[in-house]
C-alpha positions in Angstrom: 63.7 -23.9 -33.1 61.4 -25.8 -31.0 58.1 -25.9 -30.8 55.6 -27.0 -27.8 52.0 -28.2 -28.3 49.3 -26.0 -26.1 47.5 -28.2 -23.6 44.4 -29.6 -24.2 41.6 -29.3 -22.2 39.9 -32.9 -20.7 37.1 -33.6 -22.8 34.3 -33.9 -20.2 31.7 -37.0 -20.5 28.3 -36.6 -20.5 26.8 -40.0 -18.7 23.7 -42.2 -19.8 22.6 -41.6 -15.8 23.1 -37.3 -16.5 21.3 -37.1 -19.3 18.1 -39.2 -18.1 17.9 -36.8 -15.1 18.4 -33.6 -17.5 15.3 -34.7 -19.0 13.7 -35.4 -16.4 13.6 -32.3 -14.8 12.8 -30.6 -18.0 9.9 -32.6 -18.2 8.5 -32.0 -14.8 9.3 -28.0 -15.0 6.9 -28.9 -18.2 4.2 -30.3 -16.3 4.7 -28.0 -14.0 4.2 -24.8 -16.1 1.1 -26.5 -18.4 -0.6 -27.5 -15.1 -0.6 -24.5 -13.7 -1.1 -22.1 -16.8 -4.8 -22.7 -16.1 -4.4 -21.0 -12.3 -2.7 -18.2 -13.2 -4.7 -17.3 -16.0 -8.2 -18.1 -14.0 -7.0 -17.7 -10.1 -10.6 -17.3 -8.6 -11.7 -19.3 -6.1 -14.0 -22.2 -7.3 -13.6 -20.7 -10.9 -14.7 -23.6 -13.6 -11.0 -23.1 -15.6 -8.8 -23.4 -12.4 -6.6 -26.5 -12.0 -5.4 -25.5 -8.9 -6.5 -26.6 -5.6 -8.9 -23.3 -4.8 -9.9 -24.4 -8.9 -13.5 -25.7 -9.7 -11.9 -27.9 -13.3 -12.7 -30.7 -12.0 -16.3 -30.5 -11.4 -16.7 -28.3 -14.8 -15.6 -31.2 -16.6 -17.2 -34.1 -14.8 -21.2 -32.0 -15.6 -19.7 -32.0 -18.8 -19.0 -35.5 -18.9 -22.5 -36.4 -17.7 -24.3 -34.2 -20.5 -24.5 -30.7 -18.9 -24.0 -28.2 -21.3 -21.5 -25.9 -19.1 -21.7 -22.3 -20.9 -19.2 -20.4 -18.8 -19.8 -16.3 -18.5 -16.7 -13.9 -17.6 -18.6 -10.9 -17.6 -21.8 -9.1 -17.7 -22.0 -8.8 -21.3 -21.4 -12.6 -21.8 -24.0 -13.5 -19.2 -26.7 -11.5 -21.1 -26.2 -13.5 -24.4 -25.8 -16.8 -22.8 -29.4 -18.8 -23.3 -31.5 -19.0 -19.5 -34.5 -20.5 -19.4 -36.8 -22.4 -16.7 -34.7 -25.6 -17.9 -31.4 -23.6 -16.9 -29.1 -23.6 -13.4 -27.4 -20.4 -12.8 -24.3 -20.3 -10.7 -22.2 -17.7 -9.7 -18.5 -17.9 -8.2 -16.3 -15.3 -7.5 -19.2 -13.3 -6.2 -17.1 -10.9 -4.3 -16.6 -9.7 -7.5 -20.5 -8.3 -7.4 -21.6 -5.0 -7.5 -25.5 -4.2 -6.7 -25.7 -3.3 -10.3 -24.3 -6.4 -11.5 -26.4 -8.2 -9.1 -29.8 -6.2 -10.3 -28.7 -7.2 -14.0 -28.0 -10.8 -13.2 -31.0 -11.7 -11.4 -33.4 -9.6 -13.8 -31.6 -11.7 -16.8 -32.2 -14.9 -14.8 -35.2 -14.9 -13.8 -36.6 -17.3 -16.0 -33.9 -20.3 -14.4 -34.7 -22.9 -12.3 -32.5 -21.4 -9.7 -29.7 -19.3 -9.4 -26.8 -20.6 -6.9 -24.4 -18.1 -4.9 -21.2 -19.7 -3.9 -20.3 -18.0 -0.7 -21.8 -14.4 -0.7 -20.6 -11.6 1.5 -22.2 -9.6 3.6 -22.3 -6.9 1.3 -24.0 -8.9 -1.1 -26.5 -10.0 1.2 -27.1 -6.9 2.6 -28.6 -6.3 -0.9 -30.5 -9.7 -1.0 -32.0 -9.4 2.6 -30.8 -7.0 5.0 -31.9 -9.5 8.2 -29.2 -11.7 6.5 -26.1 -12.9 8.7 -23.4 -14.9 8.2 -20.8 -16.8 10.3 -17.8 -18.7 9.0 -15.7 -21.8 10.3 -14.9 -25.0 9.7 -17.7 -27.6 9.4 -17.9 -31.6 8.9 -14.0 -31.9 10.4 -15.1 -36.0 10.7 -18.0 -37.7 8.5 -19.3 -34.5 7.5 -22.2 -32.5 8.6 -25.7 -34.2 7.0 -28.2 -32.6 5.1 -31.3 -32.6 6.9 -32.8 -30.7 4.9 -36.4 -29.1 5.7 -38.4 -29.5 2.4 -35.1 -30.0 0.2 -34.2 -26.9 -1.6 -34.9 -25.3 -4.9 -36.0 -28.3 -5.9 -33.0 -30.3 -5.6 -32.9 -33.4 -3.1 -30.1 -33.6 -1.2 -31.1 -35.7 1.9 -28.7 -38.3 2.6 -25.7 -36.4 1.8 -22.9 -35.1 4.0 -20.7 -32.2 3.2 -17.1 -31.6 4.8 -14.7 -28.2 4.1 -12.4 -26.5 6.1 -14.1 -23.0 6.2 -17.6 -22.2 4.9 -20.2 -19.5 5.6 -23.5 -20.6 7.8 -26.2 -18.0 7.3 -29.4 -17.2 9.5 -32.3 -19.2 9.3 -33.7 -23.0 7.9 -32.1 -24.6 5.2 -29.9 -27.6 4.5 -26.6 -28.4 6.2 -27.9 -27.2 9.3 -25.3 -25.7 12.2 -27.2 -24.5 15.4 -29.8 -21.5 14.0 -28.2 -21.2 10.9 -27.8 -22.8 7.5 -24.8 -23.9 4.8 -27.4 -24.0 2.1 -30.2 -21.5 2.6 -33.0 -20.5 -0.5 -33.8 -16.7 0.3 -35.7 -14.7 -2.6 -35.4 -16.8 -5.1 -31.8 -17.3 -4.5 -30.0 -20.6 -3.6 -27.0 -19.5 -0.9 -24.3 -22.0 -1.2 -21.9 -21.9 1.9 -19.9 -24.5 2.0 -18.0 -23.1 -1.6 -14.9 -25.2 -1.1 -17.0 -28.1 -1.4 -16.7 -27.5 -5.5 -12.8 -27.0 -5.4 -10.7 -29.2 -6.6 -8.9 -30.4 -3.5 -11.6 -30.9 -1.7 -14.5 -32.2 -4.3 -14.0 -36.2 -3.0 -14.1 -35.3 0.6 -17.1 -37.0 2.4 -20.3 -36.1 0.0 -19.1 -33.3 -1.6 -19.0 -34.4 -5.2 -22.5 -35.4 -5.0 -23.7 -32.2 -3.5 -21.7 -30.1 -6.2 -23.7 -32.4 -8.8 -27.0 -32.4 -7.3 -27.0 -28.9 -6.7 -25.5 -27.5 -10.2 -26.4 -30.9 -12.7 -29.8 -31.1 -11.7 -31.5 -29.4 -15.2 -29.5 -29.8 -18.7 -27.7 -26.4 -19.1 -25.8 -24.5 -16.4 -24.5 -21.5 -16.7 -21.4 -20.6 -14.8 -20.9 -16.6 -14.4 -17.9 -15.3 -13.0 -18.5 -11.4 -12.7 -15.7 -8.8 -12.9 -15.4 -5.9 -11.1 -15.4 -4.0 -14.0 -19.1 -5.0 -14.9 -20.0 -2.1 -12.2 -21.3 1.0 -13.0 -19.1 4.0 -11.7 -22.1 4.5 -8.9 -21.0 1.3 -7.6 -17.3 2.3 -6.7 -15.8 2.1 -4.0 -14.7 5.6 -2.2 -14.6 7.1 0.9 -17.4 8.5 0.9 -18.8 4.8 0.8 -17.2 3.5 3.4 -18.2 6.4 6.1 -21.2 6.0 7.8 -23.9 8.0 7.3 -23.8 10.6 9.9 -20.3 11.6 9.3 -21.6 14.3 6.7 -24.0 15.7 9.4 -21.6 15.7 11.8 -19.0 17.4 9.9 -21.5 20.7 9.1 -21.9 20.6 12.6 -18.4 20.5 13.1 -17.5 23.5 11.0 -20.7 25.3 11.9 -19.2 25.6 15.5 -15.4 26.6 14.8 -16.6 29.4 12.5 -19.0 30.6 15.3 -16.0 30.3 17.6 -14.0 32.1 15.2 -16.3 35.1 14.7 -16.9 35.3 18.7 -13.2 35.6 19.2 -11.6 37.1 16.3 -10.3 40.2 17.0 -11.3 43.3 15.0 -9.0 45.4 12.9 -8.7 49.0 13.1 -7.1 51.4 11.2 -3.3 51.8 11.4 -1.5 53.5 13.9 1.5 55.6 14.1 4.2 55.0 16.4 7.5 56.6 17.2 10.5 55.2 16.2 13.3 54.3 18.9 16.1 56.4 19.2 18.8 56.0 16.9 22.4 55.6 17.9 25.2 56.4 15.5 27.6 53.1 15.1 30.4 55.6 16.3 29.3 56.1 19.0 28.5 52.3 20.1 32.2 51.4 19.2 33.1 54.3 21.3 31.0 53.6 24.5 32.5 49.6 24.5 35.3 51.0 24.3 35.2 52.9 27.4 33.6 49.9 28.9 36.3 47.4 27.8 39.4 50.1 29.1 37.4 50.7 32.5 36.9 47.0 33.3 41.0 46.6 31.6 40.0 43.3 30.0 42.5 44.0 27.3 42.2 40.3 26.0 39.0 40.5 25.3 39.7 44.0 23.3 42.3 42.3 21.4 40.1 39.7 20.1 37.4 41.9 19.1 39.8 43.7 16.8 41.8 40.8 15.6 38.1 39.3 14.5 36.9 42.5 12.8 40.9 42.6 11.2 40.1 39.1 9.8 36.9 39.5 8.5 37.8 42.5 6.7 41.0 40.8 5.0 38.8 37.8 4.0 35.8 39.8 2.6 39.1 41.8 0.8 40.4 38.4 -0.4 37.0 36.6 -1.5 36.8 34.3 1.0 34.1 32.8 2.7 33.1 34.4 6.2 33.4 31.0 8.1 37.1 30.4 6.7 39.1 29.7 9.7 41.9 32.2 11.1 45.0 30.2 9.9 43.5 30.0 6.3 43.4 33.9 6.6 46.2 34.4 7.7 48.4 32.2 5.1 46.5 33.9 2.4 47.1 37.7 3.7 50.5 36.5 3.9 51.1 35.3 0.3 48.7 38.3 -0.8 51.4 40.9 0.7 54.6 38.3 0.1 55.2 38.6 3.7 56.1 36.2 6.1 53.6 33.7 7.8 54.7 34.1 10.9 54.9 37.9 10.8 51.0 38.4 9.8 50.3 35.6 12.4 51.7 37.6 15.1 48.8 40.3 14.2 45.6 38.1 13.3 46.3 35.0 15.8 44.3 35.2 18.6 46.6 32.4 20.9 49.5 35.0 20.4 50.3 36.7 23.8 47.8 39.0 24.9 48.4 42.9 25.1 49.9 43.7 28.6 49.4 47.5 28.8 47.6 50.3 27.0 50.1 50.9 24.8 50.8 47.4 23.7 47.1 47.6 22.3 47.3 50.5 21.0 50.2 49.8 18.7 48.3 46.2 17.7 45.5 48.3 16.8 47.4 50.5 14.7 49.6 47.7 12.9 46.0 46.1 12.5 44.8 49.4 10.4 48.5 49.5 8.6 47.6 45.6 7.8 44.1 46.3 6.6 45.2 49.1 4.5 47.8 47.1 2.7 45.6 44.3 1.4 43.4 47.1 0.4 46.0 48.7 -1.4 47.6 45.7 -3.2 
């Protein structure tokens, strides 16, 4: 006996040039995922712990570097325990993020610092601040970058001599630094320091014209900063947003109003009940005697077709209701079923229940259908 070896399979080789690019995309999905972790953890906008390019990292760490002490604050609670004093700078990112409570607790915490920055409030938070407040947004600085010029400098920080440059900040009413037409990037209002031009601080952006210097100027001017990023959740449940908070104010008004006039519509034309009255009942007509009057009417206009239908139809629906069948089975299903019912032929029952079967030609010929319909119905009854 014979035997034959099973064939084995090529043995593949793995080359020094494979392997080197194996680990090189390993390592760059690597890099990839560890630079990024800080973004998805801390995506806000200008947030000290971002990497990415909307990220503040890189000036958190370069006040760092220069002897800030960076205390970084993630919610109200944190805020309140972090140290503020008149040798303190207070800035706030993310501030779409306050609520007018949060806002109330911030500033009455901080009002010892030396100033507290707002990176790019909205209108809602300025409507709290000062309701005269506007804002306009737009790109600014697209060349050199737009200079200072600023009046008496602000909150005690110098920044003369500097340019800024973004793509998109937020100019608000009135004098202040960074001047565009009647408004201002960089405006000090209440005790507040409004700081437009946000994407000055990000990451991508930071080494564009003077931006770097403006971001430390304006935040490393005094030895501690405090960084607070609110959370929405910091607000108290009168602070959330509803419907109700997002109608005007004369909707309510208008709404009584509103139902005020349909329910005096609806008593003006409502109409008022009495009591019941009798009426008396149409006259009844015995069944008998409706079969017996379309009769009349179907042998004085002679349409025996149309006589021969009616009682093939009521034939069927009596076998079918006698069978259990559904009142919508078609005629040939009847009729097969009749058929094996009373072991009689097909075509024998068809003659009777098929309406395509020649019509009656005289009198008689529908007399004697109606009667072999009866003698039909009566079987299936029987059996």
């Amino acid at each position: 006996m014979t035997t034959t070896a099973a064939p084995t399979r090529p043995r593949t080789r793995v080359t020094r040039t494979q392997l080197v690019v194996a680990a090189a995309v390993v390592l760059a999905l690597v890099v990839a995922v560890w630079t990024t972790r800080g973004s998805e953890k801390y995506p806000g906008a200008a947030d000290p712990r971002n990497p990415g390019p909307d990220g503040a990292q890189a000036l958190a760490k370069v006040l760092a570097d220069q002897g800030v002490d960076v205390t970084i604050a993630r919610s109200a609670e944190a805020f309140d325990e972090a140290t503020v004093d008149d040798a303190t700078t207070v800035v706030v990112s993310s501030t779409e993020q306050l609520a007018p409570s949060t806002l109330r607790r911030m500033r009455e915490h901080a009002s010892a610092a030396a100033r507290i920055v707002l990176v790019e409030p909205d209108f809602a938070i300025l409507n709290q601040i000062d309701p005269d407040l506007g804002l306009l947004t737009g790109p600014v600085g697209e060349d050199d970058g737009l200079p200072a010029r600023c009046p008496d400098g602000i909150a005690g920080v110098d920044l003369d001599g500097l340019r800024v440059a973004v793509d998109r900040a937020t100019s608000y009413t009135g004098q202040g630094c960074f001047p565009v037409s009647d408004r201002a990037l960089v405006r000090g209002v209440d005790g507040l320091v409004l700081f437009g031009a946000g994407q000055a601080l990000t990451n991508d952006q930071v080494t564009r014209a003077d931006n770097a210097a403006v971001g430390l100027r304006l935040l490393g001017h005094d030895p501690r900063l405090v960084w607070y990023v609110p959370d929405a959740t910091d607000a108290v449940s009168d602070d959330a947003v509803t419907i109700g908070t997002l109608l005007p104010d004369w909707i309510g008004p208008a709404l009584w109003v509103v139902a005020l006039a349909g329910l005096a519509l609806l008593l003006w034309r409502v109409r008022r009940l009495g009591p019941l009255s009798t009426e008396p009942l149409p006259v009844v007509v015995r069944a008998v005697e409706t079969a017996r009057s379309r009769g009349r009417m179907y042998r004085r206009s002679g349409d025996r077709t149309h006589a021969a239908r009616a009682l093939r139809r009521a034939a069927r629906a009596d076998i079918a209701r006698r069978l259990r069948l559904d009142r919508g089975t078609p005629a040939p299903v009847v009729t097969e079923a009749a058929a094996r019912h009373l072991g009689a032929p097909v075509e024998t029952v068809a003659a009777l229940l098929d309406d395509d079967r020649m019509p009656p030609a005289t009198d008689q010929d529908l007399v004697r259908l109606a009667q072999d319909l009866a003698r039909l119905r009566r079987e299936v009854r029987r059996s």
